[in-house]
N, C-alpha and C positions, 0 to 999 in steps of 0.2 A: 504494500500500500504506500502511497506518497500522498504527502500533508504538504500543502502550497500554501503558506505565511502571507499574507501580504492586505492593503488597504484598496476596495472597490471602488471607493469615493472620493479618493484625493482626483481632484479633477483635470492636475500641472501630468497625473500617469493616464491618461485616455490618447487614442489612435486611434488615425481613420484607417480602416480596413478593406476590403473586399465586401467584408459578409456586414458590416455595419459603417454608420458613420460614424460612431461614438465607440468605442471598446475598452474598455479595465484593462491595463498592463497585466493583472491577474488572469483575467481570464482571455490574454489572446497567450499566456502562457501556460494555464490549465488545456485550451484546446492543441496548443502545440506537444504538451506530455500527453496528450489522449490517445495524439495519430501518433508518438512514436512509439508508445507501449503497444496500440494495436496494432500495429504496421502497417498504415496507410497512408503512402509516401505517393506522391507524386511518380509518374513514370513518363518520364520525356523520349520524344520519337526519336532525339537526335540532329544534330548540326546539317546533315548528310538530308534527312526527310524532309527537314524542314526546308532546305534548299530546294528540293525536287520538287514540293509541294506549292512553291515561289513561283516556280519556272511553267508549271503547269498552268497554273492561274494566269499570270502574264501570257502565256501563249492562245493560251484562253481568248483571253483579251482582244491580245493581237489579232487573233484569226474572225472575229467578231467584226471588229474595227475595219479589218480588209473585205471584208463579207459585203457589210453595210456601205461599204463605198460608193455603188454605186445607186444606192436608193434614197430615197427620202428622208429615213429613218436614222443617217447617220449624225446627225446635231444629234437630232433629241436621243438617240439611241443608244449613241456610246456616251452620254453627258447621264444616262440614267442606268447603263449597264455596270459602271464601276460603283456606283451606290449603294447598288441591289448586291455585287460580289462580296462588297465589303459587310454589309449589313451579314452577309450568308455565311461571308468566314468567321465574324465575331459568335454569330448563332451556334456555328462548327464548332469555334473553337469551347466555347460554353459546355457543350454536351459531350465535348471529349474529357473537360473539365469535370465533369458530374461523376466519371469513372477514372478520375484519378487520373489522367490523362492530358500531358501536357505538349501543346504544338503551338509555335510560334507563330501566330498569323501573321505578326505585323511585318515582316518580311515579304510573303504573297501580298498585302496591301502595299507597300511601298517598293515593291517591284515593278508591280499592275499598273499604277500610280505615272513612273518615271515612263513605259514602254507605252502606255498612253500619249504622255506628253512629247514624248521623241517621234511618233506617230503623227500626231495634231503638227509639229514644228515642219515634219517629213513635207504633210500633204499643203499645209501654206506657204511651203518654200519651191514647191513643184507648179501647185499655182500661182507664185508669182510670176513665174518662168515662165510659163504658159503666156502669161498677162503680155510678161517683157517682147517675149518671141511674135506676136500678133503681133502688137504695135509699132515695134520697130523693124518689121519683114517685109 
């Protein structure tokens, strides 16, 4: 058995947490003796997954973004498909979270993120060119 000493109500020992915005220094240390005595640790995919898992969604992205190119749907379409990925990994990652299960999303969002924007930079600098090439031909 373990006996954890300490004051709930000094209010200079309260953290913002995950699971609350107010938490007792005692008791985000009683829940941390809870999960090691029953051993319910965290299991992380890895440096390796998490990169794979980056690269997909980016590609993802990209292949979207090229899809859409030539329709209507491409403003509004990739201006609301990175919202919905992102909304869908944070979701992801929540539920992998609920089984102890830890994956980096913020690396698939800020890969997404950059290969979007190198995209957008790609297609306005090809239609300037286009613009240039008319007018001056």
């Amino acid at each position: 058995k373990v006996v954890l000493v300490g004051c709930m109500s000094d209010k200079s020992d309260y953290h913002c947490t995950p699971v609350n915005d107010e938490m007792a220094g005692m008791e985000v240390w009683a829940i941390a003796l809870d999960n090691t005595i029953n051993h319910r640790f965290l299991r992380s995919f890895g440096t390796l997954l998490d990169w794979f898992f980056a690269i997909i969604s980016c590609l993802f992205l990209t292949f979207l973004y090229l899809r859409l190119n030539d329709t209507n749907l491409q403003n509004f379409g990739m201006r609301l498909a990175p919202m919905l990925l992102i909304l869908l990994l944070c979701l992801f990652g929540c539920y992998l979270y609920y089984f102890r299960i830890y994956l980096n999303v913020s690396k698939a969002i800020l890969l997404s993120a950059i290969g979007i924007l190198i995209l957008d930079i790609l297609y306005a600098l090809s239609d300037l060119i286009k613009f240039l090439l008319k007018k001056y031909a």
